[in-house]
N, C-alpha and C positions, 0 to 999 in steps of 0.2 A: 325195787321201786320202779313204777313204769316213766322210762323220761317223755317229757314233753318237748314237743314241736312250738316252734316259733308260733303264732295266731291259732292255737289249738281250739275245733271244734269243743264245741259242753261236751259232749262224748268223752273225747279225749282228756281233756280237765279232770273231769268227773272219774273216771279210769284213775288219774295220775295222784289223785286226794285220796282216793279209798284205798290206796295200795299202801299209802303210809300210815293208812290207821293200825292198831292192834286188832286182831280178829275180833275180840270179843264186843267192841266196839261199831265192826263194819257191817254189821248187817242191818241195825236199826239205821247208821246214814246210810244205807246203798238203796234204803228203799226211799226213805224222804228225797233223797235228792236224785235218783229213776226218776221219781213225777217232776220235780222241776224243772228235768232235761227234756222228760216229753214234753210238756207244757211251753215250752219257749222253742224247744225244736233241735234236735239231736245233731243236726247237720249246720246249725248257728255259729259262726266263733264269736268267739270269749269277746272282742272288743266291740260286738255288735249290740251285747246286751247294754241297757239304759238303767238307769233307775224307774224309770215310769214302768218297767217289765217287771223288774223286781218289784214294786212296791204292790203292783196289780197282785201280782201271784199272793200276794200275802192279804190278800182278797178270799182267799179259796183254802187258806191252811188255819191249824187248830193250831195253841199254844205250845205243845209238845212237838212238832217239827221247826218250828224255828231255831233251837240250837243247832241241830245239825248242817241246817242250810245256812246260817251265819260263818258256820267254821266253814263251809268249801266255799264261799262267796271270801273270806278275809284272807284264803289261803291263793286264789287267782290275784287278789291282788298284791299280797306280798311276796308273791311271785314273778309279780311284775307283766302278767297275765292280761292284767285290765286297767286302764289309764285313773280308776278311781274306787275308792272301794265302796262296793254295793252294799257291804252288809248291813251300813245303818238304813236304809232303804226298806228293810222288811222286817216286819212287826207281825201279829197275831191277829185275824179275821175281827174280831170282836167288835172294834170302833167301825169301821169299812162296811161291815157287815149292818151296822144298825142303820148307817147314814144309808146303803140300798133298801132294808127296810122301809125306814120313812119316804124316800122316796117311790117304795113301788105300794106303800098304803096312799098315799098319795096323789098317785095315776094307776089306777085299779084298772085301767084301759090301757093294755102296754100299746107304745107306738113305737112299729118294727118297721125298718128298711124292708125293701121287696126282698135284698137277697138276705133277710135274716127272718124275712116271713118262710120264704123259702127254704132256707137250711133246715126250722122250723118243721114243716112238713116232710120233708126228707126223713130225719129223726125220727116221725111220727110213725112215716110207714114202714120204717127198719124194726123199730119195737113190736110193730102189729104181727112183723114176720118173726122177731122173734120170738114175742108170747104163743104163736101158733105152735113153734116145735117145744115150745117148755110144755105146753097141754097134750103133746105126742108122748114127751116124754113120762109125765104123769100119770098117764094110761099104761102105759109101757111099765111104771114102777108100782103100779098098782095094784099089777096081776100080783105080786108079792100079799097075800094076805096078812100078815103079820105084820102090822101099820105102825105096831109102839118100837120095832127097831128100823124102820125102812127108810134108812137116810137117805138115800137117792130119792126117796116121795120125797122128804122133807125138804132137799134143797129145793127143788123144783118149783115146791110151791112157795118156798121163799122166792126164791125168782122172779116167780108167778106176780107175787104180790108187790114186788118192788117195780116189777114193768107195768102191771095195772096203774099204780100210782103216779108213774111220769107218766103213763098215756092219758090221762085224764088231767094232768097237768100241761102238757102240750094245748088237747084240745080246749081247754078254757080259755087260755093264753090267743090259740087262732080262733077260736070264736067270739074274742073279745077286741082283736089287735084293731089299731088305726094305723095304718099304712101311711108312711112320710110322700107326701102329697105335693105338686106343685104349688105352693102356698104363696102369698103375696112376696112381692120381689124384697128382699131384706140385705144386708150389707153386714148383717151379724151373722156369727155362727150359729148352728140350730142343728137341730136331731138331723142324720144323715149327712152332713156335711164332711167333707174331707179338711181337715184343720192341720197346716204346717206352721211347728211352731220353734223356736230355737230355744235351747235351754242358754240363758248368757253366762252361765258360771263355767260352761266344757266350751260353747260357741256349737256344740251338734244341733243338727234340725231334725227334726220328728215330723211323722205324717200319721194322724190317726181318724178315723172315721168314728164321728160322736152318736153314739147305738144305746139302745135301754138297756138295762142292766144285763136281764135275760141273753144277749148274744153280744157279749162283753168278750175278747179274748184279744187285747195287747198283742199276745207276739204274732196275731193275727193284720194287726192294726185296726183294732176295732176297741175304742176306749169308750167304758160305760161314764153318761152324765152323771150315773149316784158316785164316781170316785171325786176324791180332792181334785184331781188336776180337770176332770170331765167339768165340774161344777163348776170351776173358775174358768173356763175356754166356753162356755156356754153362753149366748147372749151376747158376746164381745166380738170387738170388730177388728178386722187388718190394723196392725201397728199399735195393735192395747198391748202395755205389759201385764203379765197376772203374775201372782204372786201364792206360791201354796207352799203350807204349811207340811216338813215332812222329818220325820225321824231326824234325820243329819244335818237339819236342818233350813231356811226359808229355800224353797225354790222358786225361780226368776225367770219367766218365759216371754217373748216377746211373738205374738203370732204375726207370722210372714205372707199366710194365704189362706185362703178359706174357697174353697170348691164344693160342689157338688160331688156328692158319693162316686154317681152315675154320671156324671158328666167327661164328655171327651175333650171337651175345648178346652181355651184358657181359663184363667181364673174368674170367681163373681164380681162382680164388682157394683 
């Protein structure tokens, strides 16, 4: 069994959970819980993660990876790993999932920060380069005339058509986007804003940038408005408490600041 270090990176964690499983067991967690290392970030330690991380990531997973990630999330902290246990924190896509729904039927017109119109396009043009070598390679698998066994054609063109599909979902997205714009002077939190908020039940402060759903990534600090806690820091001003509803229970925030994304100075006011 691998021992753990004092403030152990997720890597590390993650390493010292799997090794006490039974083989026949580790492989189905080593893989659910790979993505939620990469996902939050490999080089993280354990006491850095929130619940707002966790609860995000269960944003983006089906019903069948949540046992796995419950048991190495209940095992940091009866380890004594993490000052609280996360595992009530994440749940299954399904609710999370419907509340982005309605909100992005909603606003059919995503409104993206510059640097997530940007990322946005970056994306855009990594895919263009890589459908170009999947259609090399196509050709290349094609000379094979015998087409009902030519698995190389077939992935390819599976490939093919799964990069088709986010590139035409990109480009609707930036032919459609409204760009967060200097807009009349407000005192509330609003799309692009930098929002520091304390949770009062640990006393920890958080810093997140409130983003459309589309370029949502927490351990980035970039919290989407369709989540619980985006919805309720939306629209509120310095010194509001909000209050969201969460697996373990009400969560109790008091927002401390409210900034510009982009901005270098002090706070708005």
């Amino acid at each position: 069994m691998a021992n753990i270090e004092p403030n152990p990176t997720l890597t590390q964690a993650a390493d010292a959970f799997l090794s006490h499983l039974p083989p026949e067991e580790r492989g189905k967690a080593q893989a659910e819980i790979s993505k939620l290392v990469r996902w939050l970030g490999p080089a993280r330690h354990v006491t850095g993660i929130s619940p707002v991380d966790v609860a995000s990531y269960g944003e983006l997973i089906v019903p069948s990876a949540v046992k796995p990630l419950k048991s190495f999330l209940a095992y940091i902290w009866k380890k004594g790993l993490s000052s609280m246990n996360l595992a009530p924190h994440l749940r299954a896509r399904k609710a999370v999932l419907k509340a982005a729904a309605v909100w992005q039927t909603e606003q059919a017109q995503a409104t993206l920060t510059a640097q997530g119109y940007a990322k946005l396009e970056q994306e855009l043009s990594n895919l263009k380069e890589q459908r170009s070598r999947v259609i090399e390679e196509m050709q290349i698998a094609a000379i094979d005339k015998d087409f009902r066994e030519n698995a190389p054609l077939a992935a390819a063109r599976e490939r093919k058509a799964h990069l088709d599909g986010r590139i035409k979902e990109i480009e609707a997205v930036l032919n459609e986007a409204k760009l967060v714009g200097e807009e009349e002077a407000t005192s509330r939190a609003r799309f692009g804003d930098a929002v520091v908020f304390r949770d009062l039940s640990s006393g920890k402060e958080f810093r997140y940038t409130l983003v459309d759903p589309r370029e949502a990534n927490p351990s980035q600090g970039r919290l989407s408005v369709a989540s619980p806690l985006g919805k309720a820091i939306l629209d509120k001003e310095k010194g509001q408490v909000v209050e969201v509803a969460a697996p373990a229970g009400t969560l109790r925030c008091r927002i401390e600041n409210i900034m510009r994304a982009d901005e270098r100075g002090g706070p708005r006011t």
